[in-house]
C-alpha positions in Angstrom: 71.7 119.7 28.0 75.8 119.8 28.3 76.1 119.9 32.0 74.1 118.9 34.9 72.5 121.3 36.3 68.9 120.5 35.6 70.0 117.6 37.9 71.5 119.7 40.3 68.9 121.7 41.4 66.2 119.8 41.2 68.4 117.3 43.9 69.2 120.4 45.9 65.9 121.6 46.5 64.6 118.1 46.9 66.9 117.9 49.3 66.4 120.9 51.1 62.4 120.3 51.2 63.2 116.8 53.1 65.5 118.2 54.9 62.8 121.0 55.9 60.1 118.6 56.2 61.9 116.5 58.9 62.8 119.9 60.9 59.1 120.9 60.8 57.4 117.6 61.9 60.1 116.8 64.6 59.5 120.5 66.3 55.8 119.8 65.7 56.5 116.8 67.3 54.2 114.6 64.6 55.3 111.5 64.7 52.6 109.0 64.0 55.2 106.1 64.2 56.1 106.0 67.2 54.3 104.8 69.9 54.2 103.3 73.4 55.7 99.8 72.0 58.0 101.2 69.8 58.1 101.9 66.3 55.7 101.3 63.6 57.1 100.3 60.7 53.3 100.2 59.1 53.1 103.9 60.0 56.0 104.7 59.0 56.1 103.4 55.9 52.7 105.4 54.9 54.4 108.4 57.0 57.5 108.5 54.2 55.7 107.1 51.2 53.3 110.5 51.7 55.8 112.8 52.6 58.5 111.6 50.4 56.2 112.0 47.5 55.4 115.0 48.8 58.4 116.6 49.0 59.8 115.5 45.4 56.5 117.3 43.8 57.1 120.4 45.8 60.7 120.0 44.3 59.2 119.8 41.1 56.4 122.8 41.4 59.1 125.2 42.5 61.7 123.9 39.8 61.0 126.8 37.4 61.3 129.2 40.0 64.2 127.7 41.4 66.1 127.7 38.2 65.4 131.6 37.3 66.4 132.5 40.7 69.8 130.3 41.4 70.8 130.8 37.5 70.0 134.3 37.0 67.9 133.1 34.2 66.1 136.8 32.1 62.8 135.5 30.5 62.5 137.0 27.0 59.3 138.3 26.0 58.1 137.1 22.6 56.8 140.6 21.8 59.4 142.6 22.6 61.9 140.5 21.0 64.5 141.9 19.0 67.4 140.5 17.0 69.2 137.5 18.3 66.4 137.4 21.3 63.6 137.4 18.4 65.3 134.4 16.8 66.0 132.4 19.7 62.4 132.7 20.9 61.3 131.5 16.9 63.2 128.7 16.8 62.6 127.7 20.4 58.8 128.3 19.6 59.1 126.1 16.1 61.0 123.0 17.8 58.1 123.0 20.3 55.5 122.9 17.6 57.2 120.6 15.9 57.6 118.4 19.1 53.9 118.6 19.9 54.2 120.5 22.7 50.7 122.0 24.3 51.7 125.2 25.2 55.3 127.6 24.4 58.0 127.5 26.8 59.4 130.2 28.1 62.5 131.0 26.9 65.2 133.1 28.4 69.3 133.5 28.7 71.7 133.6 31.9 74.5 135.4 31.6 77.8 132.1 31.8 81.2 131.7 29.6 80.1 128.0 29.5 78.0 126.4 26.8 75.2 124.6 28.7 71.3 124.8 28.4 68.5 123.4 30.2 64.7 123.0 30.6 62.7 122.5 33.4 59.4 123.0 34.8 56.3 121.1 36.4 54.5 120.1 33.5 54.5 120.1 29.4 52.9 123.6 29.5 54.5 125.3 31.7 58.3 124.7 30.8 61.5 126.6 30.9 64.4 126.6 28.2 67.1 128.5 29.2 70.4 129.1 27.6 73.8 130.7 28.2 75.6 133.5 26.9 78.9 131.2 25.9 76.8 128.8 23.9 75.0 131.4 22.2 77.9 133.2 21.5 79.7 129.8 20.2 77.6 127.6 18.6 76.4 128.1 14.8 72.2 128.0 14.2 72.2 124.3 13.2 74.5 123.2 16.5 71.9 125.2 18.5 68.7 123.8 16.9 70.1 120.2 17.8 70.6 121.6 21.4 67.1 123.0 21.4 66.1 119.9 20.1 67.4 117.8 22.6 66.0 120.4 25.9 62.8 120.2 24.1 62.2 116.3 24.0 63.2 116.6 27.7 59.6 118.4 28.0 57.9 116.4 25.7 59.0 113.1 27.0 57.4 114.3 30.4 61.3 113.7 32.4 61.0 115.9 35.3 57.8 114.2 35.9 59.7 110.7 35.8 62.3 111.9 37.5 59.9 113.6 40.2 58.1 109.6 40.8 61.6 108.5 41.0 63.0 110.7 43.3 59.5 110.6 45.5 60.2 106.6 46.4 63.8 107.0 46.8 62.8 110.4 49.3 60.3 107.3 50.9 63.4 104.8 51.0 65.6 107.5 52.6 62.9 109.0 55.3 62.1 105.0 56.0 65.7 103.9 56.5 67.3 107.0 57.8 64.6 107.0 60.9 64.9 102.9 61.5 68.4 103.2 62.1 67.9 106.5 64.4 65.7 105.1 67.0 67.6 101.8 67.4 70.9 104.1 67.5 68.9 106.5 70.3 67.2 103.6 72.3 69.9 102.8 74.3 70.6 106.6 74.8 70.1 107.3 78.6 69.3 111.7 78.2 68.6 113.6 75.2 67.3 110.3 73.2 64.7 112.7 71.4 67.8 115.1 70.2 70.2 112.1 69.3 67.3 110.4 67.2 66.6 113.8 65.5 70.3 114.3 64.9 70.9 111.0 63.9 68.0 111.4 61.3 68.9 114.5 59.7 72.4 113.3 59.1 71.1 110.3 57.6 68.8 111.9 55.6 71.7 113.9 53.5 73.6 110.9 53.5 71.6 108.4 52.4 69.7 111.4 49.7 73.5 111.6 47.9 73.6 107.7 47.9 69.8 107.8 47.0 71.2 110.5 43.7 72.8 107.6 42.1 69.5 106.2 41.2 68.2 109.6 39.9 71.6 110.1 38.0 71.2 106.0 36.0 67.6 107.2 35.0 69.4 110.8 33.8 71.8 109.3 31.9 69.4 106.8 30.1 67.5 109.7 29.3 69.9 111.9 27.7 70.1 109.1 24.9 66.6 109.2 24.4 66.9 113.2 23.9 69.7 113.1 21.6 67.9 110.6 19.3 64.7 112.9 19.6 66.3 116.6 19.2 68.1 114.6 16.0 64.2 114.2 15.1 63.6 117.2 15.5 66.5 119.5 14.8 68.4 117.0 12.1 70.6 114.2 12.9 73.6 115.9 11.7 72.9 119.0 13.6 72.5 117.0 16.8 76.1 115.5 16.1 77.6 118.7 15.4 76.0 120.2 18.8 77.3 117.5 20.8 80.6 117.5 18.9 81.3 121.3 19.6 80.8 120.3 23.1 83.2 117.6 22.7 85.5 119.9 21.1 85.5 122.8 23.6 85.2 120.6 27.0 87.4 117.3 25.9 90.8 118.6 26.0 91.1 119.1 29.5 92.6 115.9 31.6 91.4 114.5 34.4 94.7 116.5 36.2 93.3 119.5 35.0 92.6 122.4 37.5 89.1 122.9 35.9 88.4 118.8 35.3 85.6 119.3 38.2 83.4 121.7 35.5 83.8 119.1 32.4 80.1 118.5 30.8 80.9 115.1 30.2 84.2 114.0 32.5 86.0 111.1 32.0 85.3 110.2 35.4 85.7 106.5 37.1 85.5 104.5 39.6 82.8 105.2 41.9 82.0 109.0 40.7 81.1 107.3 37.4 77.7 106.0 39.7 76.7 110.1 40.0 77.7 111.3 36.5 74.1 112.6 34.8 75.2 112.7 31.5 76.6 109.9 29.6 80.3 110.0 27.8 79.9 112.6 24.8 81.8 109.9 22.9 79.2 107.4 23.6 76.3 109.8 22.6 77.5 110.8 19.5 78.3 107.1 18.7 74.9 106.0 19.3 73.5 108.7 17.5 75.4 107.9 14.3 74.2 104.5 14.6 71.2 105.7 14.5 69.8 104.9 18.2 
């Protein structure tokens, strides 16, 4: 919810299927674009469009995985719950009902000082929700239902499955563009034009993907309204204020000069980094929220 790493890495391992997909065609040497004349932009266009697509649903299918593996994430098993676990799982388990959900989450805990959850997963019935150890630790029963609230509308509104169609034709902008500008860069190349135009694309490829982000990251922020206004549905309206006002509360005091700005949950950053922020001003959210958005 607080912090971005839902966003995170589900760009990362987009990025690092591309990335992996262009390696593995180019030594397979499949490239159905180019021919004797030249390039195809036809082709190619089909070539990224599939592959692109591709590659952001792969992102997607492994994004459960992912997350247990990078965050550390420890599943808890509903019938061997105890205690705080046993509650954590009930609540989880009565949000989801409540949100219509097809089929329980899992639900498990990473081990983090910060106060962050997330969900993730490739489809409504087979979703994550994960929180830390520092939110669980700091946050009273009503903050964490609106927090619960908020992760679960993230399933139930199908995002990751927007965000995967999103990220698929911006993976088909980025393949398209990032090998357009290789071969015209390369065709002048006298010796090693096949290593410069595989150089050239790869490099292009990561930068245009972090340029590419910037749409994913508008479409993130627009949704983090939409869950605040649906875990106030389901969790209380006041309980999704207090949730986003504890965050305020812990994370807000820290200035921009501060050694530990960079790990803020909602920054107060400008200029162009404002373009990559996932989440929306906490200030804003609890504003629109007590407006009744």
């Amino acid at each position: 919810m607080a912090w971005t790493k839902r966003i995170v890495l589900f760009c990362l391992t987009n990025l690092l299927v591309i990335v992996t997909i262009s390696i593995t065609m180019n030594l397979l040497g499949i490239q159905p674009y180019l021919t004797a004349d030249g390039l195809n932009p036809v082709a190619l266009a089909e070539f990224c469009l599939l592959w692109g697509m591709g590659g952001a649903f792969i992102s997607l299918a492994l994004s459960r995985v992912m997350a247990k593996w990078m965050m550390g994430v420890k599943v808890i098993d509903p019938q061997n719950a105890r205690g705080a676990a046993l509650e954590l799982v009930q609540t989880v388990h009565q949000l989801a009902s409540a949100a219509g959900l097809p089929a329980m989450p899992e639900v498990g805990v990473y081990e983090s000082p910060e106060l962050n959850a997330f969900a993730t997963g490739p489809t409504k019935s087979r979703a994550l929700v994960a929180v830390s150890t520092g939110l669980l630790s700091a946050m009273g029963r009503g903050e964490l239902e609106g927090v619960l609230g908020h992760e679960l509308t993230h399933v139930a509104n199908g995002d990751m499955v927007t965000m995967t169609l999103i990220q698929g034709v911006v993976n088909a902008f980025v393949m398209f563009l990032a090998r357009v500008i290789a071969y015209f860069v390369s065709r002048n190349v006298e010796r090693g034009r096949a290593m410069v135009r595989f150089g050239v694309t790869i490099g292009l490829e990561i930068l245009l993907s972090l340029l590419g982000s910037i749409v994913v990251a508008a479409f993130s922020r627009w949704r983090e309204f939409r869950a605040d206004a649906g875990g106030a549905r389901l969790a209380g309206r006041q309980n999704m204020i207090a949730a986003l006002e504890a965050l305020q509360r812990r994370y807000q005091p820290l200035t921009p000069k501060s050694a530990y700005s960079s790990l803020q949950i909602a920054g107060r950053s400008g200029g162009l980094m404002a373009f990559f922020a996932s989440h929306p001003p906490l200030e804003k959210r609890i504003a629109a929220l007590r407006a009744g958005a």
